[in-house]
C-alpha positions as CSV (number, residue, x, y, z in Angstrom):
1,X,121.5,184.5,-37.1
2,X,119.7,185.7,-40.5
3,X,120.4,183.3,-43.0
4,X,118.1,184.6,-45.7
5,X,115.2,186.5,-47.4
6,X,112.3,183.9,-47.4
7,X,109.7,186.7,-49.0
8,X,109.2,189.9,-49.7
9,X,105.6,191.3,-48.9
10,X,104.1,193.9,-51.3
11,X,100.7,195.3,-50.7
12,X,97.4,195.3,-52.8
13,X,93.8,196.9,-53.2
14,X,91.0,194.4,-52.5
15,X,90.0,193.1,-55.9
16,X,93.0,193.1,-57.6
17,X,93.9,189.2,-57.4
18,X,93.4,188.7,-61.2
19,X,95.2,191.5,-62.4
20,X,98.6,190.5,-60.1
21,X,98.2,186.6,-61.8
22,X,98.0,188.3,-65.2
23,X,101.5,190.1,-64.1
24,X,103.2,188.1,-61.9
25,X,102.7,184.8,-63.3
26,X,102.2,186.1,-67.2
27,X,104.3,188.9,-67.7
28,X,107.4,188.1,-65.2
29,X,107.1,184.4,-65.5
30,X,106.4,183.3,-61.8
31,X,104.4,180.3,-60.8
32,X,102.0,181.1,-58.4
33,X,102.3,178.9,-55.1
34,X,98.9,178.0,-53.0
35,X,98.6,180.1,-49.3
36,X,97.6,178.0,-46.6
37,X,93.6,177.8,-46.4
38,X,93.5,180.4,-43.4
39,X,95.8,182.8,-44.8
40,X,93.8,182.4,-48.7
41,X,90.9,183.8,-47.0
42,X,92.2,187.2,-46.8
43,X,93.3,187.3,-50.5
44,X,96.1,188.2,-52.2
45,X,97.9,185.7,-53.9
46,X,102.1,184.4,-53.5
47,X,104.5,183.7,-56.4
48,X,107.9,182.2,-56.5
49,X,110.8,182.3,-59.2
50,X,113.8,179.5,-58.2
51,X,113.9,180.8,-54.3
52,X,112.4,184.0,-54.6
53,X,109.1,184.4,-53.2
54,X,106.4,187.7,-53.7
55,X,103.8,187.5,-51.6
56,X,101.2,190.3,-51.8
57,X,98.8,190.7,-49.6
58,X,95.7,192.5,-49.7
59,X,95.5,196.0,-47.6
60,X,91.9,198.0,-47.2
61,X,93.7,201.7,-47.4
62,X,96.2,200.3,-50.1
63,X,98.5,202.9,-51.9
64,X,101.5,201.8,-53.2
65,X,105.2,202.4,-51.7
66,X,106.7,205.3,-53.6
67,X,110.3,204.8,-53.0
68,X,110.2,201.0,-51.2
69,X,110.7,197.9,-53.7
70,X,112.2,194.6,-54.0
71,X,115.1,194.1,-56.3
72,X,114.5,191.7,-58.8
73,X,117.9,189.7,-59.9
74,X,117.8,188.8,-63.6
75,X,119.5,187.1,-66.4
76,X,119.2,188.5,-69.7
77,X,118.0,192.0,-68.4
78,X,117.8,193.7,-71.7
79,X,115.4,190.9,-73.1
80,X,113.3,191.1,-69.9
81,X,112.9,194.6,-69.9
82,X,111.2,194.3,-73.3
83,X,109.3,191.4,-72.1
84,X,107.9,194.4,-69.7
85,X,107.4,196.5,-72.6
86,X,105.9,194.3,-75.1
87,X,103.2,193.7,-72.1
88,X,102.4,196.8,-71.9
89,X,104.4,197.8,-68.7
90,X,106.7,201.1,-68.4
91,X,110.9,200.5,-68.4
92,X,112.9,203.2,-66.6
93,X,116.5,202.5,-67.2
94,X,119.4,203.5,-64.6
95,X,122.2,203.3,-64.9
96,X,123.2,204.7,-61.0
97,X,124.8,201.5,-60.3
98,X,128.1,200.4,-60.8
99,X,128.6,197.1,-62.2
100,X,124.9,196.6,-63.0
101,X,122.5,197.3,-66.1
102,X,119.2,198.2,-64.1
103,X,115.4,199.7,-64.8
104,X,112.4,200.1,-62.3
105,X,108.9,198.9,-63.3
106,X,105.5,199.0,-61.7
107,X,102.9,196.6,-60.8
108,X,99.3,196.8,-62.4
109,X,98.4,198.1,-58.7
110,X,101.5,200.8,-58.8
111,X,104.1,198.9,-56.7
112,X,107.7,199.8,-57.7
113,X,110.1,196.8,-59.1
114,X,113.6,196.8,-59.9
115,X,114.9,194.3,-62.1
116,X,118.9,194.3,-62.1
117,X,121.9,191.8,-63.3
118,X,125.3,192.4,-63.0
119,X,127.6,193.2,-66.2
120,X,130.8,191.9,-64.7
């Protein structure tokens, strides 16, 4: 039986290591955990929030998911989305979902975020 989500892998273009610390762990607050010696010699780098984990992992051909994301749960959503903004990152609002207050985000390498929190 499935239990739970352990991670969630995004994808990344070779290189990009600093600018996903700089997001990740700056702008959205995550500490960065340590990949086990053979997996760190591929790149890419893993953060974790309480139980959440994002790993991303480095990909040759990357180009980022157009539609695909992980959904981000949140307290304070209005606060974090100008936490986003003040960084620098874009804020979509939408509001397509009953009984949430939502936006989407991207990534400094374009993958898609959504950061959502219930309102009742």
């Amino acid at each position: 039986m499935i239990t739970a989500v352990d991670h969630v892998q995004l994808a990344a273009p070779p290189g990009s290591e600093d600018r996903l610390r700089t997001y990740y762990a700056g702008v959205l607050g995550m500490t960065e955990i340590p990949k086990p010696p053979v997996l760190a010699a591929r790149g890419g780098c893993w953060f974790q929030a309480g139980i959440v984990q994002l790993r991303l992992g480095i990909e040759k051909d990357f180009t980022p998911a157009k539609k695909a994301h992980p959904g981000l749960r949140v307290t304070g959503v209005e606060a974090y989305a100008a936490r986003l903004e003040a960084a620098g990152a874009s804020v979509v609002w939408d509001g397509d979902l009953p009984g949430h207050k939502r936006f989407y985000s991207y990534d400094p390498v374009g993958n898609r975020l959504e950061f959502l929190e219930p309102t009742g």
